[in-house]
BAFI-3210 file (N, C-alpha, C; in Angstrom, 3 decimals, decimal comma, padded with zeros to 6 digits):
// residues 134
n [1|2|3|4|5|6|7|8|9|10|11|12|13|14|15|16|17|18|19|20|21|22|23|24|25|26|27|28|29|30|31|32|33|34|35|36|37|38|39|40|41|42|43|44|45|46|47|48|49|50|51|52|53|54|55|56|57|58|59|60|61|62|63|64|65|66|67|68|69|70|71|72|73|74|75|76|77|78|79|80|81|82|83|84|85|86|87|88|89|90|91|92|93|94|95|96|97|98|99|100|101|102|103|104|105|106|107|108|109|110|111|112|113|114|115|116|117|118|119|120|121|122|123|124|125|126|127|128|129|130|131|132|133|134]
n.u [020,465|018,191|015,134|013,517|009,924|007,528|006,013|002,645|-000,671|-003,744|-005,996|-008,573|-011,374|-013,785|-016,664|-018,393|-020,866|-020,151|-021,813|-024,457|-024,927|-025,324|-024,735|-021,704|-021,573|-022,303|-022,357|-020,652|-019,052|-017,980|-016,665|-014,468|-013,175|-012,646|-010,571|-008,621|-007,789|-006,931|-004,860|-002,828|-002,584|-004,350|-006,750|-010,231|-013,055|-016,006|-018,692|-022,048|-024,249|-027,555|-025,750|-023,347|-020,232|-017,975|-014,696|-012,691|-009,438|-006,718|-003,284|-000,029|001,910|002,776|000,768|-001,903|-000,909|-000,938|-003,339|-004,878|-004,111|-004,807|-007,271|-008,401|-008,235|-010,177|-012,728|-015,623|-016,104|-016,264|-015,727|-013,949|-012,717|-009,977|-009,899|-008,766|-005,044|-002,975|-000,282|-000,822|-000,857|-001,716|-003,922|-007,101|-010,086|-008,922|-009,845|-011,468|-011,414|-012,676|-015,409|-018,608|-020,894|-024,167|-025,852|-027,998|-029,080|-029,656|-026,879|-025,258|-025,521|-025,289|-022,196|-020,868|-021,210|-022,355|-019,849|-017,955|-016,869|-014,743|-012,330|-011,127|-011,249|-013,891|-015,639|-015,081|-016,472|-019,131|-020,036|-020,289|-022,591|-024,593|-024,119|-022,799|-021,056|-021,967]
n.v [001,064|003,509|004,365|007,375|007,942|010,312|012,627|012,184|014,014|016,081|017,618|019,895|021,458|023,942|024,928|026,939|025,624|025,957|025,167|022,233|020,612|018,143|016,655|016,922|015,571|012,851|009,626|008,624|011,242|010,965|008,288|009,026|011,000|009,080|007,400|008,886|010,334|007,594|006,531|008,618|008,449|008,846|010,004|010,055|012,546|013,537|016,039|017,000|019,734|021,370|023,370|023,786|021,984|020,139|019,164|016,405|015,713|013,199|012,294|011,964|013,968|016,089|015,176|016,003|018,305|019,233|018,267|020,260|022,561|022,634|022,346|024,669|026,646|025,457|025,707|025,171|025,713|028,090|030,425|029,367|027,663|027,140|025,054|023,328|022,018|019,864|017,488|014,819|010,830|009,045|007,488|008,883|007,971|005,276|003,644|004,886|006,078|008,424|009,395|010,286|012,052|012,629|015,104|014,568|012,448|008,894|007,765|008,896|009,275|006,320|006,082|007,756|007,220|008,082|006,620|006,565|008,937|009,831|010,766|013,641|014,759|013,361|014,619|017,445|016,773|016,394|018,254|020,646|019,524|019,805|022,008|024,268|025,098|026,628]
n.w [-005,161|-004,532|-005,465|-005,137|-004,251|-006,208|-004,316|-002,556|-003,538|-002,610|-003,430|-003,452|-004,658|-005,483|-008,216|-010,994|-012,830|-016,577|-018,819|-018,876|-015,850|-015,864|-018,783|-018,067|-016,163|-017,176|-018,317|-020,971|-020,603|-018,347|-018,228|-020,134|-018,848|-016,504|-017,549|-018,926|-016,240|-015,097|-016,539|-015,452|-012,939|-011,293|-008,496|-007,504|-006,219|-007,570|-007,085|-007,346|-007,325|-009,169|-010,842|-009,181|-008,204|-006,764|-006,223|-005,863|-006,309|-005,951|-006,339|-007,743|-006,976|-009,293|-011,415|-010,368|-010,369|-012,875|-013,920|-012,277|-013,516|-015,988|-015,401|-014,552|-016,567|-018,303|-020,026|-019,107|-016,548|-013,833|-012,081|-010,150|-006,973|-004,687|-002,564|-000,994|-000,334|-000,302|000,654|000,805|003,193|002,026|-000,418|000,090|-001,583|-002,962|-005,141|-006,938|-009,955|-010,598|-009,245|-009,818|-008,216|-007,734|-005,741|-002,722|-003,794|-003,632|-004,336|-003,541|-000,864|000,074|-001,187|000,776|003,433|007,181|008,884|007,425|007,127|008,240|006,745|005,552|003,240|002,279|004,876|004,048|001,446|002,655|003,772|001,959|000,949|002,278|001,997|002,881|001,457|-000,762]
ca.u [019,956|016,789|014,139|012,768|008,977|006,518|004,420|000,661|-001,019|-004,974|-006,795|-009,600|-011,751|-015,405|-016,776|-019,811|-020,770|-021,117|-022,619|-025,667|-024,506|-025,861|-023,518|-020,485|-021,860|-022,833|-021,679|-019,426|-017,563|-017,379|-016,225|-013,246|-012,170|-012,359|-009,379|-007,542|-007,761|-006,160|-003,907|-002,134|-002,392|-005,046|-008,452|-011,103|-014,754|-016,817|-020,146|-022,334|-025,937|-027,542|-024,599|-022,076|-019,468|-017,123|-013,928|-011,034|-008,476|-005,514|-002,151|000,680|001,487|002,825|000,272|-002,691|-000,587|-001,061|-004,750|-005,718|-004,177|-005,765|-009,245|-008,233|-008,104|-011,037|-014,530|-016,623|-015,799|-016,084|-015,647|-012,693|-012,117|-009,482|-010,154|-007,215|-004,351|-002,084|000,720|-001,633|000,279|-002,598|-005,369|-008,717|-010,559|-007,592|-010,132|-011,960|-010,446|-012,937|-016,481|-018,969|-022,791|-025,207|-026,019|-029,014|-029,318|-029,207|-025,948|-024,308|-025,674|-024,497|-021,059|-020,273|-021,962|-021,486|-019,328|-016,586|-016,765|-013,660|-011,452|-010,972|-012,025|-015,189|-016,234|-015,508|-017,649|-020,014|-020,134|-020,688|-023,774|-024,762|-024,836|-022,050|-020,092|-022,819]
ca.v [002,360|003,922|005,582|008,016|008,066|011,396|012,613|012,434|015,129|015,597|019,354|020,700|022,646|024,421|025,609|026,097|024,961|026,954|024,214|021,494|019,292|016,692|016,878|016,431|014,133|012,014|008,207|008,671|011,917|010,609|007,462|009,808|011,570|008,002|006,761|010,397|010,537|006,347|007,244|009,734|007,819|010,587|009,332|010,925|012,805|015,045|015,882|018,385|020,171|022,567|024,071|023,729|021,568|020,212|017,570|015,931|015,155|012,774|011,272|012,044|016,059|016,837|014,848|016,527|020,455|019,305|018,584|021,573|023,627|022,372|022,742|026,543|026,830|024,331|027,162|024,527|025,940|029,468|030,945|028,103|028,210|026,209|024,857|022,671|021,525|019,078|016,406|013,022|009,906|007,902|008,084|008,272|007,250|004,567|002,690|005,752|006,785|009,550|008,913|010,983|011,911|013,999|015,349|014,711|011,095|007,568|006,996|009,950|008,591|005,383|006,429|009,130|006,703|008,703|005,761|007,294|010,740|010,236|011,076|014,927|014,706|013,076|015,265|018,380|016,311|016,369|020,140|021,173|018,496|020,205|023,632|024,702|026,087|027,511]
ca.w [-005,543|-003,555|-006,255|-004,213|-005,101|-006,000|-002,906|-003,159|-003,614|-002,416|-004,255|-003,331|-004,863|-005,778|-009,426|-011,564|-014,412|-017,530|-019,448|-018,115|-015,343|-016,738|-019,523|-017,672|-015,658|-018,985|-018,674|-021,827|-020,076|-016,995|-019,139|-020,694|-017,080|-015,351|-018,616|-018,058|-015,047|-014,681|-017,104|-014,858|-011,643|-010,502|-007,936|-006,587|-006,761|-008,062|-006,316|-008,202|-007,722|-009,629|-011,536|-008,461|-008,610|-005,819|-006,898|-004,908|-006,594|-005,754|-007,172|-007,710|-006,864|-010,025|-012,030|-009,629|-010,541|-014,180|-014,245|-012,154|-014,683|-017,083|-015,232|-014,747|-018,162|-019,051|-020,332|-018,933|-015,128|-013,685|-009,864|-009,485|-005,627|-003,969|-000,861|-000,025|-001,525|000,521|000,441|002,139|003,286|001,676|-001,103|000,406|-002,964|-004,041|-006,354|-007,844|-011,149|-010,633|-008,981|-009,994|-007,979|-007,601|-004,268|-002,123|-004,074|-002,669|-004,454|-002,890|000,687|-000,444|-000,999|001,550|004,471|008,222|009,177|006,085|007,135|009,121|006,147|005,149|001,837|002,704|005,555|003,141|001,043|003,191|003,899|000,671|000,413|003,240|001,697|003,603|000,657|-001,456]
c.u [018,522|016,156|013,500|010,832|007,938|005,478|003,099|000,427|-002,890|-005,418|-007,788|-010,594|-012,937|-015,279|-018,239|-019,526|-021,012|-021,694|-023,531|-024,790|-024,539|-024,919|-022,243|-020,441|-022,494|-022,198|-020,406|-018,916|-017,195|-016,593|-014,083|-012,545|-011,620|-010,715|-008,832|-006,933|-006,316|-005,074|-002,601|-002,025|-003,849|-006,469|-008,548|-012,197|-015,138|-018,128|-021,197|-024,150|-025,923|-026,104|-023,604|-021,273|-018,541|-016,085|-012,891|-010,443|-007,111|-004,387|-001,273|001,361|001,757|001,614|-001,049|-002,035|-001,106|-002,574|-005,521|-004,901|-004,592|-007,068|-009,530|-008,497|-009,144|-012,403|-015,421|-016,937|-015,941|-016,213|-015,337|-012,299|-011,310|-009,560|-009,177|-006,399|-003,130|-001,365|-000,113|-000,221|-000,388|-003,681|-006,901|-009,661|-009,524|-008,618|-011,247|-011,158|-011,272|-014,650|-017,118|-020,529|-023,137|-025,594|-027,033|-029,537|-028,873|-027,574|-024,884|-023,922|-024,656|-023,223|-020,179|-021,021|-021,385|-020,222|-017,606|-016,521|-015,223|-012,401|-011,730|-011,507|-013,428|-016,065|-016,160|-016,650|-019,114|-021,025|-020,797|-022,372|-024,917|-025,366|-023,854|-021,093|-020,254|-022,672]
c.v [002,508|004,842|006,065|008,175|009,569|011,598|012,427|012,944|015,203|017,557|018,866|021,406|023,019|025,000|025,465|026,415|025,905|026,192|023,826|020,716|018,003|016,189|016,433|015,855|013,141|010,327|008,529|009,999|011,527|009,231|008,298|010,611|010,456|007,508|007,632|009,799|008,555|006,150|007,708|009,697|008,639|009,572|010,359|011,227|013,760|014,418|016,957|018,055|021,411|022,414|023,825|022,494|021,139|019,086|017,740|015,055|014,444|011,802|012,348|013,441|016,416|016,495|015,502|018,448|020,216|019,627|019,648|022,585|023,356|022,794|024,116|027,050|026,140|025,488|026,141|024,975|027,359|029,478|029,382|028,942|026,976|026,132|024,548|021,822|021,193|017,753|015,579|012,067|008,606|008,674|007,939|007,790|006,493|003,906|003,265|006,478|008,533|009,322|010,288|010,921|012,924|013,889|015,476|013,377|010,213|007,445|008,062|009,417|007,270|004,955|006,574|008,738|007,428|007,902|006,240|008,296|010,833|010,547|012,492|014,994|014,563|013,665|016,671|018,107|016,673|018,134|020,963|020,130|019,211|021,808|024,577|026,135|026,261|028,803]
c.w [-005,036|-005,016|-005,090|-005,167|-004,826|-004,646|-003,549|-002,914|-003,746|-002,680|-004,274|-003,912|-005,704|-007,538|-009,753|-012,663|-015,361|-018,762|-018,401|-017,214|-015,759|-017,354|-019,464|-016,788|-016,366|-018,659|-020,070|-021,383|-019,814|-017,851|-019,395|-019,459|-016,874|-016,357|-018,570|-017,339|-014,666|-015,039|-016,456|-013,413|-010,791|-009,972|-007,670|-006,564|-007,156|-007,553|-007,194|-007,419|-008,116|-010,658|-010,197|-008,235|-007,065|-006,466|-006,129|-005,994|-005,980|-006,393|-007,021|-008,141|-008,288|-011,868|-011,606|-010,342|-011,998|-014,854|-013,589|-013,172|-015,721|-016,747|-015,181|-015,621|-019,226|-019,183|-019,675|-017,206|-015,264|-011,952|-009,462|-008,026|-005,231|-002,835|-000,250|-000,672|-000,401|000,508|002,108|001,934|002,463|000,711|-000,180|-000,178|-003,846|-004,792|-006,972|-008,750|-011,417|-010,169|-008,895|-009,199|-007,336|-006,297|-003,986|-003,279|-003,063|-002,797|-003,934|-001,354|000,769|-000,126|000,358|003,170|005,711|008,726|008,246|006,289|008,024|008,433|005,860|004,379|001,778|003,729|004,658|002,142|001,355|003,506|002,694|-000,139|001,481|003,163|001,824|002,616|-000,581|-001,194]
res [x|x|x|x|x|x|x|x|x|x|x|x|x|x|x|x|x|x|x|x|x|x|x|x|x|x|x|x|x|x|x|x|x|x|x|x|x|x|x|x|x|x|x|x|x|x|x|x|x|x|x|x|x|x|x|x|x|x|x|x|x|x|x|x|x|x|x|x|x|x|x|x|x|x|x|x|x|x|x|x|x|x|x|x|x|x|x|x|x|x|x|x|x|x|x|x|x|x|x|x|x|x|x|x|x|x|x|x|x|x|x|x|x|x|x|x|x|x|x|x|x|x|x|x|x|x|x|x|x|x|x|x|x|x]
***
């Protein structure tokens, strides 16, 4: 017998905050996403400045449809834009349960080194660190 297994599923997509960044970038949120989020098979990032917001999500498509409807629906978000929402053959963040940083820091640089930009995710990343999609 063959189990066929769930595609993976890699979303996109911009918001701002209607709370402090800060806030939900807190060690004990981010704490409570990263256990979600592992939970539910789900990686990926969130980048934030100011109030704007960028997050890639990936896992498993119908575990990825679940938590963006939830974030649709979450008051802490407003001017939800999707950027891109696509069946990958691979995670590009497989050992982020949800990595969270602030943009125009070291630990962003860090991260998101030019040498890594050759994944999608991470060059959108980049764009939006950039300004691009302010």
């Amino acid at each position: 017998m063959h189990l066929k297994t769930e595609p993976l599923k890699q979303l996109i997509y911009t918001s701002i905050a209607n709370t402090f960044p800060e806030k939900i970038a807190s060690p004990e949120f981010v704490a409570k996403i990263q256990a979600k989020n592992h939970s539910f098979g789900i990686t990926g990032s969130l980048a934030w400045h100011d109030k704007m917001f960028m997050q890639i999500i990936e896992g498993p498509a119908s575990a990825v449809n679940r938590l963006f409807a939830e974030i649709l629906q979450d008051r802490r978000h407003q001017s939800i834009v999707l950027i891109s929402e696509r069946i990958v053959h691979s995670r590009e963040f497989p050992n982020w349960d949800m990595a969270v940083v602030s943009l125009g820091t070291e630990s962003f640089s860090a991260s998101f080194a030019p040498h890594k930009y050759r994944a999608r995710g991470s060059r959108i990343l980049d764009a939006f660190r950039r300004g691009v999609w302010q």
